[in-house]
C-alpha positions as CSV (number, residue, x, y, z in Angstrom):
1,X,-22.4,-12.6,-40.2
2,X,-24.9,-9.8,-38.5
3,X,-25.4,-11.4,-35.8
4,X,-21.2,-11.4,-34.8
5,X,-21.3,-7.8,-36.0
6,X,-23.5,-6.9,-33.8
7,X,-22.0,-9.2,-31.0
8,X,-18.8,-7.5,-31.6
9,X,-20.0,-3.6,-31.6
10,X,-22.3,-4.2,-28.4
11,X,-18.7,-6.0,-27.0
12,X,-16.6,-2.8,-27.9
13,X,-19.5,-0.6,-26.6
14,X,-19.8,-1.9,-23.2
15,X,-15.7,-1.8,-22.7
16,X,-16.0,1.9,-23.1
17,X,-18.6,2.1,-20.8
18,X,-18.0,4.7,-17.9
19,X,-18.2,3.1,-14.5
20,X,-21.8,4.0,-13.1
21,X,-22.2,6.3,-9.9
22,X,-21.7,3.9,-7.0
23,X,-19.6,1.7,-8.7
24,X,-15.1,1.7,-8.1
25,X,-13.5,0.9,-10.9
26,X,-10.2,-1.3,-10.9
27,X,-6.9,-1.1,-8.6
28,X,-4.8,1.3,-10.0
29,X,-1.9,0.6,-8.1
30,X,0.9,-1.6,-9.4
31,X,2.2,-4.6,-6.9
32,X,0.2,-3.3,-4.2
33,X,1.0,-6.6,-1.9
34,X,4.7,-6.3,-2.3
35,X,5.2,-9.8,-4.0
36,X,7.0,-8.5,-7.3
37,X,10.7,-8.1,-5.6
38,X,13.7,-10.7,-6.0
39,X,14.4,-13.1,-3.1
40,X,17.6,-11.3,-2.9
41,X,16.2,-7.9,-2.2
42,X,13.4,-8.7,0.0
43,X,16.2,-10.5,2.1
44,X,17.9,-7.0,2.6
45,X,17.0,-3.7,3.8
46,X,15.8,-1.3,1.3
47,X,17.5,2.1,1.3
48,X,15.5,5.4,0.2
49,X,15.9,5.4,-3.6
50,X,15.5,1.8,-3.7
51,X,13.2,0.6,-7.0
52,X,13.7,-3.2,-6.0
53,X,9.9,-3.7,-5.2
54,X,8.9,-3.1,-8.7
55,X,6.5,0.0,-8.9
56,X,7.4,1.4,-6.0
57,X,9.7,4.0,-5.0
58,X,11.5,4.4,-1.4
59,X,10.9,7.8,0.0
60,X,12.9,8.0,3.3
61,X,15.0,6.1,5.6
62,X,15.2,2.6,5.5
63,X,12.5,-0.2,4.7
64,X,12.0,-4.3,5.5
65,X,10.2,-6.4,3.5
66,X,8.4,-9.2,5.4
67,X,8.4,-12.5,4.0
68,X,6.0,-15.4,5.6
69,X,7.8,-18.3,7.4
70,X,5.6,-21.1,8.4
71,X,3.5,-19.5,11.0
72,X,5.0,-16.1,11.2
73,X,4.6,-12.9,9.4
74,X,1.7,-14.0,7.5
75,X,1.0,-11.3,5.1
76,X,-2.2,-9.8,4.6
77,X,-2.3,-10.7,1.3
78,X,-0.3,-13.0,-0.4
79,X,3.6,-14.0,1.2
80,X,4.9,-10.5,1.1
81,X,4.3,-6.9,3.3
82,X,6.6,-4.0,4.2
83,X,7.6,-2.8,7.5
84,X,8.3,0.8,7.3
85,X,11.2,0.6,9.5
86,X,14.2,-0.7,8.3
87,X,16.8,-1.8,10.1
88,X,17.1,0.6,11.5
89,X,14.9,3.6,9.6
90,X,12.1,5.6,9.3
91,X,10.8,4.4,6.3
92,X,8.3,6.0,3.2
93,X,7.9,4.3,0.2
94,X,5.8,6.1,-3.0
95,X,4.0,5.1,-6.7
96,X,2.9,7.6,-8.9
97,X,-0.6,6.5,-10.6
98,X,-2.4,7.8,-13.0
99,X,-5.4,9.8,-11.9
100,X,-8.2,12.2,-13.0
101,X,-7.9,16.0,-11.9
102,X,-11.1,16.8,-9.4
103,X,-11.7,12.6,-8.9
104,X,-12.3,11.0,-6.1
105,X,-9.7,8.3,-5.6
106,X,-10.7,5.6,-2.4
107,X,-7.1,4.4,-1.1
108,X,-7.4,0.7,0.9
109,X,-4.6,-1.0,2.4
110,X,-3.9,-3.1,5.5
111,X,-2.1,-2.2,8.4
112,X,-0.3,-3.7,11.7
113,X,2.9,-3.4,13.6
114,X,6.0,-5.5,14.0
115,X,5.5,-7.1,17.2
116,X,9.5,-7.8,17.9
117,X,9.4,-3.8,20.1
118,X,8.3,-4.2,22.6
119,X,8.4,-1.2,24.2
120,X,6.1,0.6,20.6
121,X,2.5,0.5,22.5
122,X,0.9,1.4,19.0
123,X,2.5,1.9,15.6
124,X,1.7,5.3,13.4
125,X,1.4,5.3,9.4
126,X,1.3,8.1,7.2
127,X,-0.4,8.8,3.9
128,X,-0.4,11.3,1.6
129,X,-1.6,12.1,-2.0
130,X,-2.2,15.0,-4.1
131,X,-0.9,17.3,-0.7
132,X,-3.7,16.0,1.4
133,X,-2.8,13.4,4.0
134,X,-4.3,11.3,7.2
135,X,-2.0,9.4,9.9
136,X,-3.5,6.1,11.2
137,X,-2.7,4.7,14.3
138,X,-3.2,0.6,15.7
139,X,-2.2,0.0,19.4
140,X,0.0,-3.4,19.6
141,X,-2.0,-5.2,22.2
142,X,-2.5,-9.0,20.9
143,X,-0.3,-8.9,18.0
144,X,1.9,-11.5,17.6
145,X,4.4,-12.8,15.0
146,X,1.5,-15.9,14.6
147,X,-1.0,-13.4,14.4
148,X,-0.5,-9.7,12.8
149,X,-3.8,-9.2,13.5
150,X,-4.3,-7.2,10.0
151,X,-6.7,-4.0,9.8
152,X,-8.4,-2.8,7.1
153,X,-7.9,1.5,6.3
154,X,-9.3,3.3,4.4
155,X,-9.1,7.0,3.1
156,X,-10.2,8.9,0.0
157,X,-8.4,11.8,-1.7
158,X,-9.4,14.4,-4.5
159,X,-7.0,14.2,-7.6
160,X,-5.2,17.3,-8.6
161,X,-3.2,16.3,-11.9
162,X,-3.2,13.6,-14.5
163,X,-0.7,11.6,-12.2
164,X,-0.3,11.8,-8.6
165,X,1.9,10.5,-5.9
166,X,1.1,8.5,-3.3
167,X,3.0,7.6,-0.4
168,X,3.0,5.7,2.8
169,X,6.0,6.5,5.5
170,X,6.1,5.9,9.2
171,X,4.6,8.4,11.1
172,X,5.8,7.1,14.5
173,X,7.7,9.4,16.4
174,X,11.2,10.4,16.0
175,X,12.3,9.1,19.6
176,X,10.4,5.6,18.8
177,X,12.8,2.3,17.9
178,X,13.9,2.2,14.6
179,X,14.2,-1.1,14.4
180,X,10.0,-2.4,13.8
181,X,7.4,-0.3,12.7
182,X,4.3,-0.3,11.0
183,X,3.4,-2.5,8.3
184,X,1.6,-2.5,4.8
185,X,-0.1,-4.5,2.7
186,X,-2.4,-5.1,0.1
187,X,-2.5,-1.4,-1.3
188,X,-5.7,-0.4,-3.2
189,X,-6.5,2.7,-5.1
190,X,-9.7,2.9,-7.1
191,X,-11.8,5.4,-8.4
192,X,-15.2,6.5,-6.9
193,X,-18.2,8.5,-8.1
């Protein structure tokens, strides 16, 4: 009978641990990969306001989600990804997490471009959290609707509140096609020391 209580306070111990320097704790973000939304609403545009992709929140414009078809528009992770323009629009879409005031938060996400505009040489993506933000930018060359040709970015931002916003919106210019943009997937927030 010790020896489980002692199992069982070393088990409730370690849970309340805190996450050693070096270390990121777990994805804070809810349906980062876009996958929890019905059939019928990823077969649509989404319009700003929209709270069909559960946890998430579009910001502005107009928004696609992508959906694998045999070869084409593979996501990143898992079926599902977003392209920021809609059809047409210049797209945002946001999640509020919860978050630590003066923590370091690492954002990770994956980024291409919809390769059906031809004339888009690159594609621009915005991010922004706790009123910092960073623009990323991929050129087009070699993407293909067989091959996205996904890349990994990364960013970190200090937290300011007990919850803060994040948000990811086209950044493309205003004179670009609305109809393809960038995409998004497999959105990661985690903690860092």
């Amino acid at each position: 009978m010790k020896a489980v209580a002692v199992c069982v306070l070393f088990a409730s111990l370690s849970l309340a641990a805190p996450v050693p320097k070096g270390v990121e704790s777990a994805n804070i973000v809810v349906n980062g990969s876009f996958e929890d939304v019905s059939d019928d609403d990823a077969a649509r545009p989404q319009d700003k306001g929209s709270t069909a992709i559960k946890g998430w929140v579009v910001t502005r414009g107009q928004i696609d989600v992508t959906q694998q078809n045999g070869n084409e528009w593979k996501a990143a992770h898992g079926k599902r990804g977003l392209d920021l323009h809609g059809s047409p629009g210049f797209g945002g879409v946001e999640q509020t997490i919860a978050t630590k005031p003066g923590k370091k938060y690492k954002v990770t996400f994956q980024m291409s471009g919809n390769p059906g505009v031809p004339e888009h040489k690159a594609v621009q993506l915005g991010v922004r959290a706790a009123g910092q933000d960073k623009e990323f930018e991929l050129t087009m060359e070699g993407r293909t609707y067989q091959d996205l040709k996904w890349a990994e970015q990364t960013w970190e931002f200090t937290a300011k509140e007990k919850a803060t916003t994040i948000e990811f919106h086209t950044a493309m210019p205003a004179t670009s096609n609305g109809f393809g943009g960038p995409l998004l997937d497999d959105v990661k927030v985690v903690e860092i020391n």
